[in-house]
C-alpha positions in Angstrom: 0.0 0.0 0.0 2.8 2.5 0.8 3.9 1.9 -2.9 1.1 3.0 -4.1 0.6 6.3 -2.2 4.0 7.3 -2.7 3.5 6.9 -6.2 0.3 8.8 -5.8 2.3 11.8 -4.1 5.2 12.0 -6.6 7.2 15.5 -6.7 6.5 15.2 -10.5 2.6 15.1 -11.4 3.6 13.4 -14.8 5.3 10.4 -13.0 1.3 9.9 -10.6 -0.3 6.6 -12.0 -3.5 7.9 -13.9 -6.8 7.0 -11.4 -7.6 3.7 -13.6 -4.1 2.3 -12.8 -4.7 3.4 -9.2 -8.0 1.7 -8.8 -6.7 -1.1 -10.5 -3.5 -1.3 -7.9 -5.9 -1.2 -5.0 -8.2 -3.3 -6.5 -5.3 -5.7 -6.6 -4.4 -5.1 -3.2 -7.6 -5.6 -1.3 -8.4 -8.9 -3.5 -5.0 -10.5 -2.3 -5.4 -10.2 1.5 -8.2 -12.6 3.1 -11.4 -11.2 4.9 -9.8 -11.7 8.3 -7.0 -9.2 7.5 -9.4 -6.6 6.0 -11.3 -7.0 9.1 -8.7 -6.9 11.7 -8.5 -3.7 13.8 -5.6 -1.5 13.5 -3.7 -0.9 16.5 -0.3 0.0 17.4 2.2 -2.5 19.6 2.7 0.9 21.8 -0.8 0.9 23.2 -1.0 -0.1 26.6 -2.6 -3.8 27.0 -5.7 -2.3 28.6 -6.8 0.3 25.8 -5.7 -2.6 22.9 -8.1 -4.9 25.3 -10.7 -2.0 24.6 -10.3 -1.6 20.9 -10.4 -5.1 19.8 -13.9 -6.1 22.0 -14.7 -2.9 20.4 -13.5 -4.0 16.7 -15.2 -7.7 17.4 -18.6 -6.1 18.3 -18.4 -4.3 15.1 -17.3 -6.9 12.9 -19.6 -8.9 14.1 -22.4 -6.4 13.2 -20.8 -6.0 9.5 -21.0 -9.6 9.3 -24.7 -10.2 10.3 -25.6 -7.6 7.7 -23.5 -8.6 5.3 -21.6 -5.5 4.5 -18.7 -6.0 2.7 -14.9 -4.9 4.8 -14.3 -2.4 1.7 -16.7 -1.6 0.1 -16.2 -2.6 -3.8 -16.3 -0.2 -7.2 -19.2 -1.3 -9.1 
């Protein structure tokens, strides 16, 4: 992912990928990781136990909501 936005934020605007190669790139992207991944919460491995507790109930309780209504992790370009 940081590939792409580096190449999105280029110095140069004639060296950016057009939008279509972009949306293919991150089309690519999401595909190749599994649901679990695009699901997991984001946390940092400097958060104190307590709070990382916190935000993954948290994260669980929302996935599991997602799930139950069948919303996709990202949503996908029709």
């Amino acid at each position: 992912m940081s590939e792409l936005v580096n190449s999105m934020t280029d110095e140069s605007p004639a060296m950016r990928p057009r939008i279509e190669e972009v949306i293919e790139k991150f089309d690519s992207i999401r595909s190749s990781l599994s649901i679990f991944k695009l699901r997991s919460p984001i946390t940092s491995k400097k958060d104190h136990a307590l709070f990382a507790a916190y935000r993954h109930v948290r994260q669980l309780t929302r996935t599991f909501a997602y799930v139950i209504y069948r919303k996709p992790a990202i949503p996908v370009s029709s």
